[in-house]
C-alpha positions in Angstrom: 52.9 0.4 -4.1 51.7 3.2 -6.1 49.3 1.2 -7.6 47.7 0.5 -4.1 47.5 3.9 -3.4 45.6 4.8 -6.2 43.4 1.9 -6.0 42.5 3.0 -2.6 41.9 6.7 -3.1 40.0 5.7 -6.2 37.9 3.3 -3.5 37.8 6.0 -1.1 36.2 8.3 -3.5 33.8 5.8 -4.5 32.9 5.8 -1.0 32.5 9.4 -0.6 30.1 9.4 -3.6 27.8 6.5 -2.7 27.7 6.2 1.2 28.6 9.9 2.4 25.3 11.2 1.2 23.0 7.9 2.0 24.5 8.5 5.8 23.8 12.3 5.3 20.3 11.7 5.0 19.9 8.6 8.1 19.6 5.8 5.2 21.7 2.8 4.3 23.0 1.0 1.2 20.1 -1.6 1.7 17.7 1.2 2.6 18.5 2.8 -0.8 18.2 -0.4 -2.7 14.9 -1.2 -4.2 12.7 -4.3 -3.5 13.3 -6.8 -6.5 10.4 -7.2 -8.4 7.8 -9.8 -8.0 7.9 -13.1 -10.2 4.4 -14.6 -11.4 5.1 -17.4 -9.3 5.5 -15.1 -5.9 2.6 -13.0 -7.2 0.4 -16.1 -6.9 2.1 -17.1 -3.5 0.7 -13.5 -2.1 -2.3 -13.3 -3.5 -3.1 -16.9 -1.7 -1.2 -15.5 1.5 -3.6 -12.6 1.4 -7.0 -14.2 0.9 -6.0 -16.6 3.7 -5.6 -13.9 5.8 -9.2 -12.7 4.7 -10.4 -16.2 5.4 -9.2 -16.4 9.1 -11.6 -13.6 9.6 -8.9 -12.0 11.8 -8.2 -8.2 11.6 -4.5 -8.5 12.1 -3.6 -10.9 9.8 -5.2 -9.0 7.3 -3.5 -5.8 8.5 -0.4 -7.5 9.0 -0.3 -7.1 4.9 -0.7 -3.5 4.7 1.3 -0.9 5.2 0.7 1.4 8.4 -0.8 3.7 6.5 -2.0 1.7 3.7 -6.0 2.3 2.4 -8.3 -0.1 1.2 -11.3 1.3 -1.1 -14.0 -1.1 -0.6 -16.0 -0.7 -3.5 -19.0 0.2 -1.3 -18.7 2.0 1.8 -16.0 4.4 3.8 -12.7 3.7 2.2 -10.6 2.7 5.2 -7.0 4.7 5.6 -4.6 3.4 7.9 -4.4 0.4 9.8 -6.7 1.7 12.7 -9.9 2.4 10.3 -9.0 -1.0 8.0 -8.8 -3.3 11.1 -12.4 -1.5 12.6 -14.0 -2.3 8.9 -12.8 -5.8 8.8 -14.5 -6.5 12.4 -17.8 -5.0 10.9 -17.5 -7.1 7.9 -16.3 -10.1 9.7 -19.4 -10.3 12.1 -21.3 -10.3 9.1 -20.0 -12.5 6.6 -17.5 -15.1 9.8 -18.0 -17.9 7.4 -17.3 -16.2 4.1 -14.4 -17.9 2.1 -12.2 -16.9 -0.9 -10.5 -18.7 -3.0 -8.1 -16.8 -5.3 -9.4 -17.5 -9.4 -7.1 -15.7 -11.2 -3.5 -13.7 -10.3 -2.2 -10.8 -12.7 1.4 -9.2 -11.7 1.9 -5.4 -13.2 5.5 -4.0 -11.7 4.1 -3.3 -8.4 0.6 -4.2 -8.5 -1.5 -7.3 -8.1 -4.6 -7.6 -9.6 -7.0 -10.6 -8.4 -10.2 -12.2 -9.6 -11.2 -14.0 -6.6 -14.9 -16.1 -5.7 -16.5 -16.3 -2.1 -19.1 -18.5 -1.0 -20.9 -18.1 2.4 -23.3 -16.5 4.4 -23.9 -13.1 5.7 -25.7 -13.8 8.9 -25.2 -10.3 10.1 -26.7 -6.9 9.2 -23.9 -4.7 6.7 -24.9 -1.3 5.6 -28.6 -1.9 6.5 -28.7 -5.5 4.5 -30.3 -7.8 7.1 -28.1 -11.6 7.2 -30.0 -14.2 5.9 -30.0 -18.2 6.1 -29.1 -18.0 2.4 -25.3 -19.6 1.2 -24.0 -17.2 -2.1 -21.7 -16.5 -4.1 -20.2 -13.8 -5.6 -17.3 -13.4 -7.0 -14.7 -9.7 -7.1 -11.7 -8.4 -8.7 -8.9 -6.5 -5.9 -6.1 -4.6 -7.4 -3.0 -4.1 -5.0 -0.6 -2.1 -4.8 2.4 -3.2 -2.9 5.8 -1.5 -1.4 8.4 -4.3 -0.7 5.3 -7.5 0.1 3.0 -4.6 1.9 0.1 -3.2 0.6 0.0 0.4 0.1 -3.3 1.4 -1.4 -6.3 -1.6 -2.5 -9.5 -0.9 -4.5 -11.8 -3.6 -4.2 -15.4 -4.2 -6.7 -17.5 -7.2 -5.4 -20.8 -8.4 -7.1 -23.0 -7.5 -4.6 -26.1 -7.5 -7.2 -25.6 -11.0 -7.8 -25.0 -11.5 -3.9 -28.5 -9.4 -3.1 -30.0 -11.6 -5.6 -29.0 -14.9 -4.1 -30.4 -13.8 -0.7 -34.1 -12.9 -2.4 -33.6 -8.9 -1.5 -34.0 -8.0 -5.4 -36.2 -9.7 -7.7 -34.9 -12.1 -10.3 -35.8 -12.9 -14.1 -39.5 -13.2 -14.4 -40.1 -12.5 -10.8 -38.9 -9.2 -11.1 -41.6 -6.6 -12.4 -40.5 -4.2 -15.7 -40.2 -0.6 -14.6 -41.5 1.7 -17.1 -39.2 3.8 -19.1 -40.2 7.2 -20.4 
């Protein structure tokens, strides 16, 4: 019997250490336990998860991803903070590039970020930040590098060859087309 008692106060105390100040502050023993840590494998997974989202063309699938007040850096442009602003960039984009589609090249997993070399191929048949659309099929390829919270993405910066992309559609010069600029 004695031994029971002391087991339980010993229990007890353990309690009092561990949950007493997790309920204290509103949280739980699963709120206080971290996300495990991605595998390669699941890294791929979500990296293919998220560029189907981008090739749905659909705002909230790609939101769906990000955390409420996650921001995306586009690379060129207004970076977009929150889910409001992201999801009012992606219908921009979207009505210029709807058939634009990604297809995930390369997946690298550091701790909590994802880092993607991806390729798109389509056509921007709307105006974007004062490039006209054209009839012209491209592509371009882009690294993103994520950084997640528990499969959500917190914070995104995003670089795209748009050179090559500007290129493809004849709005800069190429190779011996293009005329030498002087340098002093």
């Amino acid at each position: 019997m004695t031994r029971f008692i002391s087991h339980s106060v010993g229990f007890a105390l353990l309690l009092a250490v561990v949950a007493v100040p997790m309920v204290a502050r509103g949280t739980t023993a699963q709120d206080a336990t971290p996300c495990p840590p991605m595998t390669e494998e699941e890294a791929v997974a979500w990296a293919n998860t998220y560029f189907g989202a981008w090739n749905s063309h659909d705002p909230a699938q790609v939101t769906a991803l990000y955390a409420p007040d996650g921001i995306h850096h586009w690379g060129i442009g207004a970076d977009s903070e929150g889910s409001e602003e992201l999801a009012a960039s992606l219908e921009t984009y979207f009505a210029a590039f709807s058939s634009l589609h990604y297809t995930v090249d390369r997946v690298w997993l550091a701790d909590d970020t994802v880092i993607i070399r991806w390729i798109a191929i389509g056509i921007q048949e709307g105006d974007l930040m004062g490039v006209p659309g054209s009839l012209d099929t491209v592509t371009f390829t882009g690294i993103k590098v994520l950084q997640l919270n528990c499969g959500l993405v917190v914070e995104t910066w995003s670089e795209a060859d748009h050179f090559s992309r500007l290129e493809q559609m004849g709005l800069i010069p190429i190779g011996a087309d293009a005329e030498a600029t002087p340098t002093s």
